[in-house]
VEXDOMI-884467 format. One line per field, with one value per atom (N, C-alpha, C, O, CB): x, y, z; residue in one letter; residue number from 1. Coordinates in nm, 3 decimals, m for minus. Glycine has a CB too. Example, Ala and Ser with C-alpha at 12.3 -4.5 7.8 and 13.67 -1.06 7.14 Angstrom:
px	c(1.319;1.230;1.320;1.424;1.131;1.285;1.367;1.290;1.341;1.408)
py	c(m0.569;m0.450;m0.330;m0.332;m0.447;m0.225;m0.106;0.003;0.114;m0.060)
pz	c(0.780;0.780;0.780;0.846;0.905;0.708;0.714;0.787;0.804;0.572)
rest	c(A;A;A;A;A;S;S;S;S;S)
nr	c(1;1;1;1;1;2;2;2;2;2)
This chain:
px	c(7.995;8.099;8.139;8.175;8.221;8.132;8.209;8.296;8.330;8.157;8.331;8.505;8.527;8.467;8.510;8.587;8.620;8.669;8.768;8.708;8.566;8.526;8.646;8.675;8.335;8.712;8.850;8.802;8.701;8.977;8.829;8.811;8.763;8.652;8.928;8.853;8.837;8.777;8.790;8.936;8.687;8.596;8.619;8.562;8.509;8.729;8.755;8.762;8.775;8.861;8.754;8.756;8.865;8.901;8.608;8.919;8.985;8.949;8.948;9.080;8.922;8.863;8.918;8.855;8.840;9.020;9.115;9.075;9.112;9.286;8.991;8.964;8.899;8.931;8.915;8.754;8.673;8.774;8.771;8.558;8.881;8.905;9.054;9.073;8.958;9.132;9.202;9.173;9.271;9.247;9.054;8.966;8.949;8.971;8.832;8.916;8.896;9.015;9.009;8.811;9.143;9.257;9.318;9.380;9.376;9.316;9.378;9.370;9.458;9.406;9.251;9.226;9.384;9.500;9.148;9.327;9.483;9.472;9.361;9.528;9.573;9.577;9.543;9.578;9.490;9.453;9.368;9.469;9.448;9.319;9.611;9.711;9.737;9.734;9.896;9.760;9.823;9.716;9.772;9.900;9.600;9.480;9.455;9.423;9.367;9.483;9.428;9.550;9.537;9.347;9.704;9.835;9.763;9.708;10.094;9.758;9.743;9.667;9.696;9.701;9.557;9.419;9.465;9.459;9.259;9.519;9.565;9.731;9.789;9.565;9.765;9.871;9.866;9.926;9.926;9.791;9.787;9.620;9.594;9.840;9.509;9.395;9.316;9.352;9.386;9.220;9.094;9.179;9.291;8.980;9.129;9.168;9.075;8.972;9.271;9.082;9.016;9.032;9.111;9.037;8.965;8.984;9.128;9.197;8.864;9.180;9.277;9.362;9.441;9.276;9.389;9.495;9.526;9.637;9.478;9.420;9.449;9.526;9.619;9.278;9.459;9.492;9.654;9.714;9.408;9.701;9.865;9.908;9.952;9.901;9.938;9.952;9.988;10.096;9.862;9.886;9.856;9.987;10.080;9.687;9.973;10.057;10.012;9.942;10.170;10.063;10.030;9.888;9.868;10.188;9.798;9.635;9.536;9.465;9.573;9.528;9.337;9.265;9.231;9.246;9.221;9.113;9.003;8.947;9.076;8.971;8.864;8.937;8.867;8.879;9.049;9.052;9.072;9.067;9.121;9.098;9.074;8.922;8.876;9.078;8.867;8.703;8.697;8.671;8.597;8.717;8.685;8.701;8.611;8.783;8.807;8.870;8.784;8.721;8.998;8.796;8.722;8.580;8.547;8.712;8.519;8.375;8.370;8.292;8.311;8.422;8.511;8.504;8.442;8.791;8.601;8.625;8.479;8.399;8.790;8.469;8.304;8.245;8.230;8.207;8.178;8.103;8.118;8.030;8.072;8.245;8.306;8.268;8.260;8.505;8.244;8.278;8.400;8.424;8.219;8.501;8.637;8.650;8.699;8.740;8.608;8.659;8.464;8.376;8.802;8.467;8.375;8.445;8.556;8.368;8.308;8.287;8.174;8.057;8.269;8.277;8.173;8.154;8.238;8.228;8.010;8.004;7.952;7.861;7.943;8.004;7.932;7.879;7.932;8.119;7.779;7.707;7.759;7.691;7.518;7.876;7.952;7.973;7.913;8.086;8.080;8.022;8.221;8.252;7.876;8.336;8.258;8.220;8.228;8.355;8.180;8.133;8.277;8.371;7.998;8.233;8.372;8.326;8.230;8.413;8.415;8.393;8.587;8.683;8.248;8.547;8.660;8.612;8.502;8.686;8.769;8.718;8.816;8.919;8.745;8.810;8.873;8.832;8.751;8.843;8.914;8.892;8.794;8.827;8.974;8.711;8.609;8.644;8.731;8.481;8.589;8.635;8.690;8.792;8.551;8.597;8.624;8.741;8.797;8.490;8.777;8.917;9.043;9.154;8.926;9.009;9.093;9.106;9.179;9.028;9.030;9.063;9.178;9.245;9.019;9.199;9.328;9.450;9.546;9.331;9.444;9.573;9.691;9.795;9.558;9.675;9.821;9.812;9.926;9.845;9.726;9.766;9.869;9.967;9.566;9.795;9.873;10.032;10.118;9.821;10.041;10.152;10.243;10.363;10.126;10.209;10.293;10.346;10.467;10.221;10.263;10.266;10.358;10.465;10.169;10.340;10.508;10.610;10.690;10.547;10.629;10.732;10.780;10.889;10.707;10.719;10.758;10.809;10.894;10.717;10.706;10.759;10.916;11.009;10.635;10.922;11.046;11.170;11.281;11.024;11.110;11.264;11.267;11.369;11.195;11.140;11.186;11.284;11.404;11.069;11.183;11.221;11.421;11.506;11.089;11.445;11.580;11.646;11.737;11.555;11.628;11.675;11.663;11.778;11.573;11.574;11.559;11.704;11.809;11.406;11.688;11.783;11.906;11.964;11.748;11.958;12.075;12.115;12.196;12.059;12.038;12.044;12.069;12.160;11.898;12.039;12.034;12.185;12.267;11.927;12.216;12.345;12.475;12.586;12.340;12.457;12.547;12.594;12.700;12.466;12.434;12.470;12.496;12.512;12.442;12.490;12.548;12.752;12.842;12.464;12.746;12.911;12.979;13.099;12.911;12.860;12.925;13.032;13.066;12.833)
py	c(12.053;12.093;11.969;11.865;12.155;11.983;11.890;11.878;11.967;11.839;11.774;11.730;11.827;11.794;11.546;11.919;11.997;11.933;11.860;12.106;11.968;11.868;11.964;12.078;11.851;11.888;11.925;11.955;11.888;11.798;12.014;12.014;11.905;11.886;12.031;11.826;11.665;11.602;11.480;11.586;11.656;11.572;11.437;11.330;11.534;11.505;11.422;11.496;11.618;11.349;11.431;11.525;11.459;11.343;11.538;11.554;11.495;11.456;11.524;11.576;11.302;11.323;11.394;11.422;11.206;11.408;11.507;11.641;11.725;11.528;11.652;11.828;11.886;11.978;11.906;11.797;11.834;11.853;11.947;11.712;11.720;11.757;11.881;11.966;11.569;11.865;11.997;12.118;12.193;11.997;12.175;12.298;12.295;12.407;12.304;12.209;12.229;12.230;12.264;12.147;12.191;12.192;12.322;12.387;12.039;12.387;12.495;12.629;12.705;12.488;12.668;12.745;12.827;12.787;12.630;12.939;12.981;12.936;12.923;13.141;12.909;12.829;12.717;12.641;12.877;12.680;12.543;12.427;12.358;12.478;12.443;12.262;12.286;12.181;12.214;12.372;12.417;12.431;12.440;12.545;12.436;12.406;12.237;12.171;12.474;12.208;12.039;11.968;11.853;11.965;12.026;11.924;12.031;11.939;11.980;12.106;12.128;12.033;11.966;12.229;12.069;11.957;11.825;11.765;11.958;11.743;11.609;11.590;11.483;11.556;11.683;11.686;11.675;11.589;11.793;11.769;11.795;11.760;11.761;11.962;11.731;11.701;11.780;11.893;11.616;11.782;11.887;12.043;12.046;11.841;12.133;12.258;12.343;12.321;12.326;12.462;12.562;12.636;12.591;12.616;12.781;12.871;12.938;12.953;12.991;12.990;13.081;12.982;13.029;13.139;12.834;12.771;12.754;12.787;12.640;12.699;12.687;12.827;12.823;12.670;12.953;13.050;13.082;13.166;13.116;13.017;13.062;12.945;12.946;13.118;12.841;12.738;12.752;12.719;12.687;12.810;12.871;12.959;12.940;12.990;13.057;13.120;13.320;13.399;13.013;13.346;13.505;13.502;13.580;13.595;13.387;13.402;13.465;13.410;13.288;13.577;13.628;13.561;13.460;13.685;13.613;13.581;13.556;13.446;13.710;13.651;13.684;13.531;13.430;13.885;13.530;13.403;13.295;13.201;13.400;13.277;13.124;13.093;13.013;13.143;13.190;13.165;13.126;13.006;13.279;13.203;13.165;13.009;12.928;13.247;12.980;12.855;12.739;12.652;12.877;12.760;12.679;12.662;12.558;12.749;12.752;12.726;12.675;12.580;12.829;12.704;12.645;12.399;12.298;12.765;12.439;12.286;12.240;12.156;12.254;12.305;12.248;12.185;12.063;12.337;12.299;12.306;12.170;12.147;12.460;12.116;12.016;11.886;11.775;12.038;11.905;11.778;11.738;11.622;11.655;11.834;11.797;11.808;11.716;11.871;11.917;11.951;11.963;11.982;12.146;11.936;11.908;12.053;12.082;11.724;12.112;12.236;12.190;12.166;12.378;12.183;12.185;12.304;12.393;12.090;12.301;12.410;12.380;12.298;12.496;12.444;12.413;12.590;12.701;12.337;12.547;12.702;12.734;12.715;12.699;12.782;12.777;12.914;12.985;12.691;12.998;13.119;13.146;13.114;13.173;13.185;13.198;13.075;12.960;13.264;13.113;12.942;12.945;13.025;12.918;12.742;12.667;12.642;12.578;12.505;12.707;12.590;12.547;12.613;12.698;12.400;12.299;12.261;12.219;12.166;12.297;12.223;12.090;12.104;12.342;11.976;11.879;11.821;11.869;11.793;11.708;11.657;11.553;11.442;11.635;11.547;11.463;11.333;11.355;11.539;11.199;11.103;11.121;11.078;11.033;11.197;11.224;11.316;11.335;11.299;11.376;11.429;11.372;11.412;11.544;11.256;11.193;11.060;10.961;11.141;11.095;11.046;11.024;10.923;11.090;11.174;11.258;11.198;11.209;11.360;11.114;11.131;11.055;11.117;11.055;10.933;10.866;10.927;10.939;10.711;10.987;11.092;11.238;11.284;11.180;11.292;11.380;11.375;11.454;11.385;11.212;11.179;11.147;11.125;11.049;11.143;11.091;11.201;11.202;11.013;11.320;11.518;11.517;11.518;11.642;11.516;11.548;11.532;11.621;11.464;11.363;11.302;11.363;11.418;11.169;11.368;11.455;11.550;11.569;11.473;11.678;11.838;11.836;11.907;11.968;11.749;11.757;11.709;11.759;11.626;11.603;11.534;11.669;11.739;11.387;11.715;11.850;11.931;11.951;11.954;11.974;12.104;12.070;12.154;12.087;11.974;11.903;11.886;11.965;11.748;11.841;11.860;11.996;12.030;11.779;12.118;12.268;12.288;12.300;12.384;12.289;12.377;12.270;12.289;12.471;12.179;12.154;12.261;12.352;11.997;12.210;12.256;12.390;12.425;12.234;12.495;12.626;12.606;12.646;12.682;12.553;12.569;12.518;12.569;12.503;12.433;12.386;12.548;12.607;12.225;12.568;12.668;12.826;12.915;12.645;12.811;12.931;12.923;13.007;12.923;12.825;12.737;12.761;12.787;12.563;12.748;12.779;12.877;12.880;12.812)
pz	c(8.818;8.725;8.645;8.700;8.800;8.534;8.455;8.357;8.279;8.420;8.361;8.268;8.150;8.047;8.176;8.144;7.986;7.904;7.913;7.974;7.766;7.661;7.584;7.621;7.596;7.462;7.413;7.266;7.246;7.431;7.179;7.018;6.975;6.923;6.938;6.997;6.954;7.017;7.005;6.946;7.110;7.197;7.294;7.317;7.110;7.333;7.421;7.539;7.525;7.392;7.703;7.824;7.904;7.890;7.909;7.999;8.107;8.292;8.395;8.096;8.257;8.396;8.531;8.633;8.432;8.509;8.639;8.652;8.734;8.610;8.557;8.617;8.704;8.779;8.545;8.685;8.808;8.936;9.016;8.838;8.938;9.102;9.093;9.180;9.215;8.988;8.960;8.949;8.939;8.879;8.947;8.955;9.086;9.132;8.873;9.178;9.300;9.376;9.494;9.342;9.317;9.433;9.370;9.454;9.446;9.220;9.212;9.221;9.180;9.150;9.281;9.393;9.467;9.474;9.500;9.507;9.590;9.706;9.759;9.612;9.761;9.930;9.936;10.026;10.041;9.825;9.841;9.922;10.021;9.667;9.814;9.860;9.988;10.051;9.774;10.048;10.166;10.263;10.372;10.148;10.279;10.343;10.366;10.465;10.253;10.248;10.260;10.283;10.323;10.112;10.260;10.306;10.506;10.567;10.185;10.558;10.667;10.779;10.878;10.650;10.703;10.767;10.754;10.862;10.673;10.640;10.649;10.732;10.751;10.483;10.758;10.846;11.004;11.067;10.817;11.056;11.195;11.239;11.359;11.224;11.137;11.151;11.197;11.163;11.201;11.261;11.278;11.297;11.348;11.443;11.264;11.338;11.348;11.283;11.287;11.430;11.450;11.350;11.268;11.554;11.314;11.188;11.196;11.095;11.181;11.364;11.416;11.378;11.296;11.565;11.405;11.450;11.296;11.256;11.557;11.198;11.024;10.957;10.877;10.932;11.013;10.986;11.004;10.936;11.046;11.088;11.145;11.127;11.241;11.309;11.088;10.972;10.856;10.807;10.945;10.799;10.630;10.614;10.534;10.604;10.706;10.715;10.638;10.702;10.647;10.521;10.494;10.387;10.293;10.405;10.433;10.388;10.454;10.537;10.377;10.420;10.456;10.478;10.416;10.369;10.590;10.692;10.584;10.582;10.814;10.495;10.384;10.302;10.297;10.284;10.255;10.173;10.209;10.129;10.094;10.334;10.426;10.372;10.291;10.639;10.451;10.453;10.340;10.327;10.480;10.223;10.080;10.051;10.076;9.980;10.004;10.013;10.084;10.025;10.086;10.241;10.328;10.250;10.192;10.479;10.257;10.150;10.040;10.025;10.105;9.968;9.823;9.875;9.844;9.844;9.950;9.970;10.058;10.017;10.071;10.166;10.188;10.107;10.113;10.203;9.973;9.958;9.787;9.704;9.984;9.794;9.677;9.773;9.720;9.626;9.931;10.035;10.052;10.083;10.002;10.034;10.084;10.217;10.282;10.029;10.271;10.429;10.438;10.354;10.471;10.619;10.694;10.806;10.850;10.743;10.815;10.898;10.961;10.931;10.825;11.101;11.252;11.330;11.343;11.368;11.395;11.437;11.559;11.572;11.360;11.659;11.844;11.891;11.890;12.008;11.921;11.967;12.109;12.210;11.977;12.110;12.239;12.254;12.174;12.243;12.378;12.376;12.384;12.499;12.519;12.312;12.149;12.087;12.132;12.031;11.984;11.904;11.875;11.872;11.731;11.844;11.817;11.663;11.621;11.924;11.602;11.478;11.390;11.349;11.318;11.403;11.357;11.232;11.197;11.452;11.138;10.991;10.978;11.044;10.832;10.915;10.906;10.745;10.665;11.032;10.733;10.634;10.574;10.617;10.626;10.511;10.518;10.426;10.341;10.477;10.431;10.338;10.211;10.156;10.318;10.178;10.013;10.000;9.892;9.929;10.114;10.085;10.127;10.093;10.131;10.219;10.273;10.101;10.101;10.457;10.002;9.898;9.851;9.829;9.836;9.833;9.822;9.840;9.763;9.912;9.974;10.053;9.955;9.933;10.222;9.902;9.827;9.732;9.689;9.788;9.653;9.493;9.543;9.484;9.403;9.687;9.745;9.760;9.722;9.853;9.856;9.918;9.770;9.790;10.038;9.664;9.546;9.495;9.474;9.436;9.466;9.446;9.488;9.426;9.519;9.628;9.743;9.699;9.668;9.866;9.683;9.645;9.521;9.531;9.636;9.395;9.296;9.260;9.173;9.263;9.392;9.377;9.451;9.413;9.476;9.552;9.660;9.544;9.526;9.824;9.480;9.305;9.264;9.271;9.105;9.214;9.115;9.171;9.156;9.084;9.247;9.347;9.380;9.349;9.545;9.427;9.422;9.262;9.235;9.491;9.213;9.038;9.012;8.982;8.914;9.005;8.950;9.017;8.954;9.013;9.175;9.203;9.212;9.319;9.337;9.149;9.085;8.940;8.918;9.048;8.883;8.724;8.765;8.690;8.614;8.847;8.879;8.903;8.820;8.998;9.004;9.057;8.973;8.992;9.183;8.897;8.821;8.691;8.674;8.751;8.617;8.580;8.580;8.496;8.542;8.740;8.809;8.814;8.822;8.989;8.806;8.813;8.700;8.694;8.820;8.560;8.420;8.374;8.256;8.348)
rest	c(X;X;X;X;X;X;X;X;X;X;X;X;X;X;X;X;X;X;X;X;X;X;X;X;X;X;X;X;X;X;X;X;X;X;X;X;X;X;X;X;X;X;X;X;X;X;X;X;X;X;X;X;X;X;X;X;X;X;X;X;X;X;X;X;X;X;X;X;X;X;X;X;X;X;X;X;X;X;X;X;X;X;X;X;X;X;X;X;X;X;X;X;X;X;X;X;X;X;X;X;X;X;X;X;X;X;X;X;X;X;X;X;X;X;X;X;X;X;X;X;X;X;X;X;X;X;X;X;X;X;X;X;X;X;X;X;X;X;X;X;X;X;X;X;X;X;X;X;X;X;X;X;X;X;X;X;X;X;X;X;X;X;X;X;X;X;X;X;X;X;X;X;X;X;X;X;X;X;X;X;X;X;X;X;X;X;X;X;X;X;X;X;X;X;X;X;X;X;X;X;X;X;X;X;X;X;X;X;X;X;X;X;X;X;X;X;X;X;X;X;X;X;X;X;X;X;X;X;X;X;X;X;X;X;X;X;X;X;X;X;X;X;X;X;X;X;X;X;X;X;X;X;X;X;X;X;X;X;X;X;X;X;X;X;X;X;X;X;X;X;X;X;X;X;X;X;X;X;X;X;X;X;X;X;X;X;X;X;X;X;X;X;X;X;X;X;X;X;X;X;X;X;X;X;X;X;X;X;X;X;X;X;X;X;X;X;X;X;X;X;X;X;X;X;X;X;X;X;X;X;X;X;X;X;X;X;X;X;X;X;X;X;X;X;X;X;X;X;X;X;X;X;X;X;X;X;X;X;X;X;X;X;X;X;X;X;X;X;X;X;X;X;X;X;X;X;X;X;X;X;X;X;X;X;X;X;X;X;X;X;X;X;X;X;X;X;X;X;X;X;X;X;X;X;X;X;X;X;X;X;X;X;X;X;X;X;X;X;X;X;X;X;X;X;X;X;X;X;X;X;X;X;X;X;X;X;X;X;X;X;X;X;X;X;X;X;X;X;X;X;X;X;X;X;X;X;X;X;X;X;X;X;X;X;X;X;X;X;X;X;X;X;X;X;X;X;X;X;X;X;X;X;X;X;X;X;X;X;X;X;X;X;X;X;X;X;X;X;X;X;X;X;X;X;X;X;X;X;X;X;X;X;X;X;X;X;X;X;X;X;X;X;X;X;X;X;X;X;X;X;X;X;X;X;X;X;X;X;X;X;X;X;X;X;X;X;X;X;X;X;X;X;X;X;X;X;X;X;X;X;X;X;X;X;X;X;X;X;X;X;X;X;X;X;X;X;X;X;X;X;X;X;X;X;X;X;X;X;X;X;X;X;X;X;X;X;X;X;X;X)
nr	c(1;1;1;1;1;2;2;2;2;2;3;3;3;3;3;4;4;4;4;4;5;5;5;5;5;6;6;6;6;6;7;7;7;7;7;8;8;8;8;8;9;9;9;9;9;10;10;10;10;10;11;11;11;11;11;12;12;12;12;12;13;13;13;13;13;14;14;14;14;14;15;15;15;15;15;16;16;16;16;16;17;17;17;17;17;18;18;18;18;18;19;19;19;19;19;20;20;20;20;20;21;21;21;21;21;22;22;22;22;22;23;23;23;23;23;24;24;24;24;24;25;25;25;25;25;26;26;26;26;26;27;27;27;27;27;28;28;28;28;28;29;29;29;29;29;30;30;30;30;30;31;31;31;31;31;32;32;32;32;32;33;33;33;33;33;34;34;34;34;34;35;35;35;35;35;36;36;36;36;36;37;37;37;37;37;38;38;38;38;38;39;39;39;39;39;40;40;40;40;40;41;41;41;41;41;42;42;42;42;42;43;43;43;43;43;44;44;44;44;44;45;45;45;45;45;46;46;46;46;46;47;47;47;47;47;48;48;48;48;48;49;49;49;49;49;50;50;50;50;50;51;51;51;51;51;52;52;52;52;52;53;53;53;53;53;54;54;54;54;54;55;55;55;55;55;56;56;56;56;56;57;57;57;57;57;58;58;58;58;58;59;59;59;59;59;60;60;60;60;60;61;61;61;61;61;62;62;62;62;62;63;63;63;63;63;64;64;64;64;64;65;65;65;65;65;66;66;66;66;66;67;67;67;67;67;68;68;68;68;68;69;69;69;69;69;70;70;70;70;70;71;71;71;71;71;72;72;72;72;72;73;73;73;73;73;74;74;74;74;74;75;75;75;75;75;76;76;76;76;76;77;77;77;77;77;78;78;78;78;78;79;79;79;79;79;80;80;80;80;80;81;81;81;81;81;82;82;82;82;82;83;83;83;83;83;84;84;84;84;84;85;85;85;85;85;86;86;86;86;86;87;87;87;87;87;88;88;88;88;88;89;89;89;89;89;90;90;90;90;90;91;91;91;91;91;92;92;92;92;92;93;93;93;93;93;94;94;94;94;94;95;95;95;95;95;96;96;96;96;96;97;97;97;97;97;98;98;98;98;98;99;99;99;99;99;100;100;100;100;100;101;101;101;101;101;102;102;102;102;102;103;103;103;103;103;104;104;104;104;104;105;105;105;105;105;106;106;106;106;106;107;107;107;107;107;108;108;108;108;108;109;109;109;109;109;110;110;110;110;110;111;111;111;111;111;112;112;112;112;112;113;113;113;113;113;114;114;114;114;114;115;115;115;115;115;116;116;116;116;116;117;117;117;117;117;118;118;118;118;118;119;119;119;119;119;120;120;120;120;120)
């Protein structure tokens, strides 16, 4: 996949990896995995919280298949399989940890501005 080229011919290198995090569930899959580290599908699944089984999987493949998350598999009876984060997603982590910091200011400023002009 590559950088979308603009009128003016210019591209943005952030997209490739913004196409891959804006995905549904995607942030909340990868703040999960870089949170609590390896997990099982059940244990990511109740984490995630109200995501399909069908769109975990999705997702999970999705990031696989970019080399964000690493899917292990043990031929066990049932099989085990643990997805975690792989280097290249552990890329992520201080651009992530800065997101946070940002959405938590906003998210804190919106709901001032809300409340002040609920006060009006």
């Amino acid at each position: 996949m590559a950088a979308t080229e603009h009128s003016q011919g210019a591209t943005c290198p952030m997209d490739f990896i913004l196409r891959i995090l804006m995905g549904p569930w995607t942030t909340y899959i990868v703040y999960n995995l870089r949170t609590y580290g390896p997990q099982r599908f059940g244990e990511l699944k109740r984490r995630v919280g109200r995501v399909s089984a069908k769109m975990l999987t999705e997702r999970l493949r999705t990031l696989e298949n970019a080399g964000v998350v690493n899917r292990s598999y043990e031929p066990t009876i049932p099989p085990k399989v643990t997805y975690s984060l792989t280097k290249r997603g552990h890329e992520l982590d201080k651009v992530l940890d800065q997101m946070a910091k940002i959405g938590l200011r906003w998210e804190a400023e919106d709901k001032a501005a809300r409340s002040l002009k609920a006060a009006e």
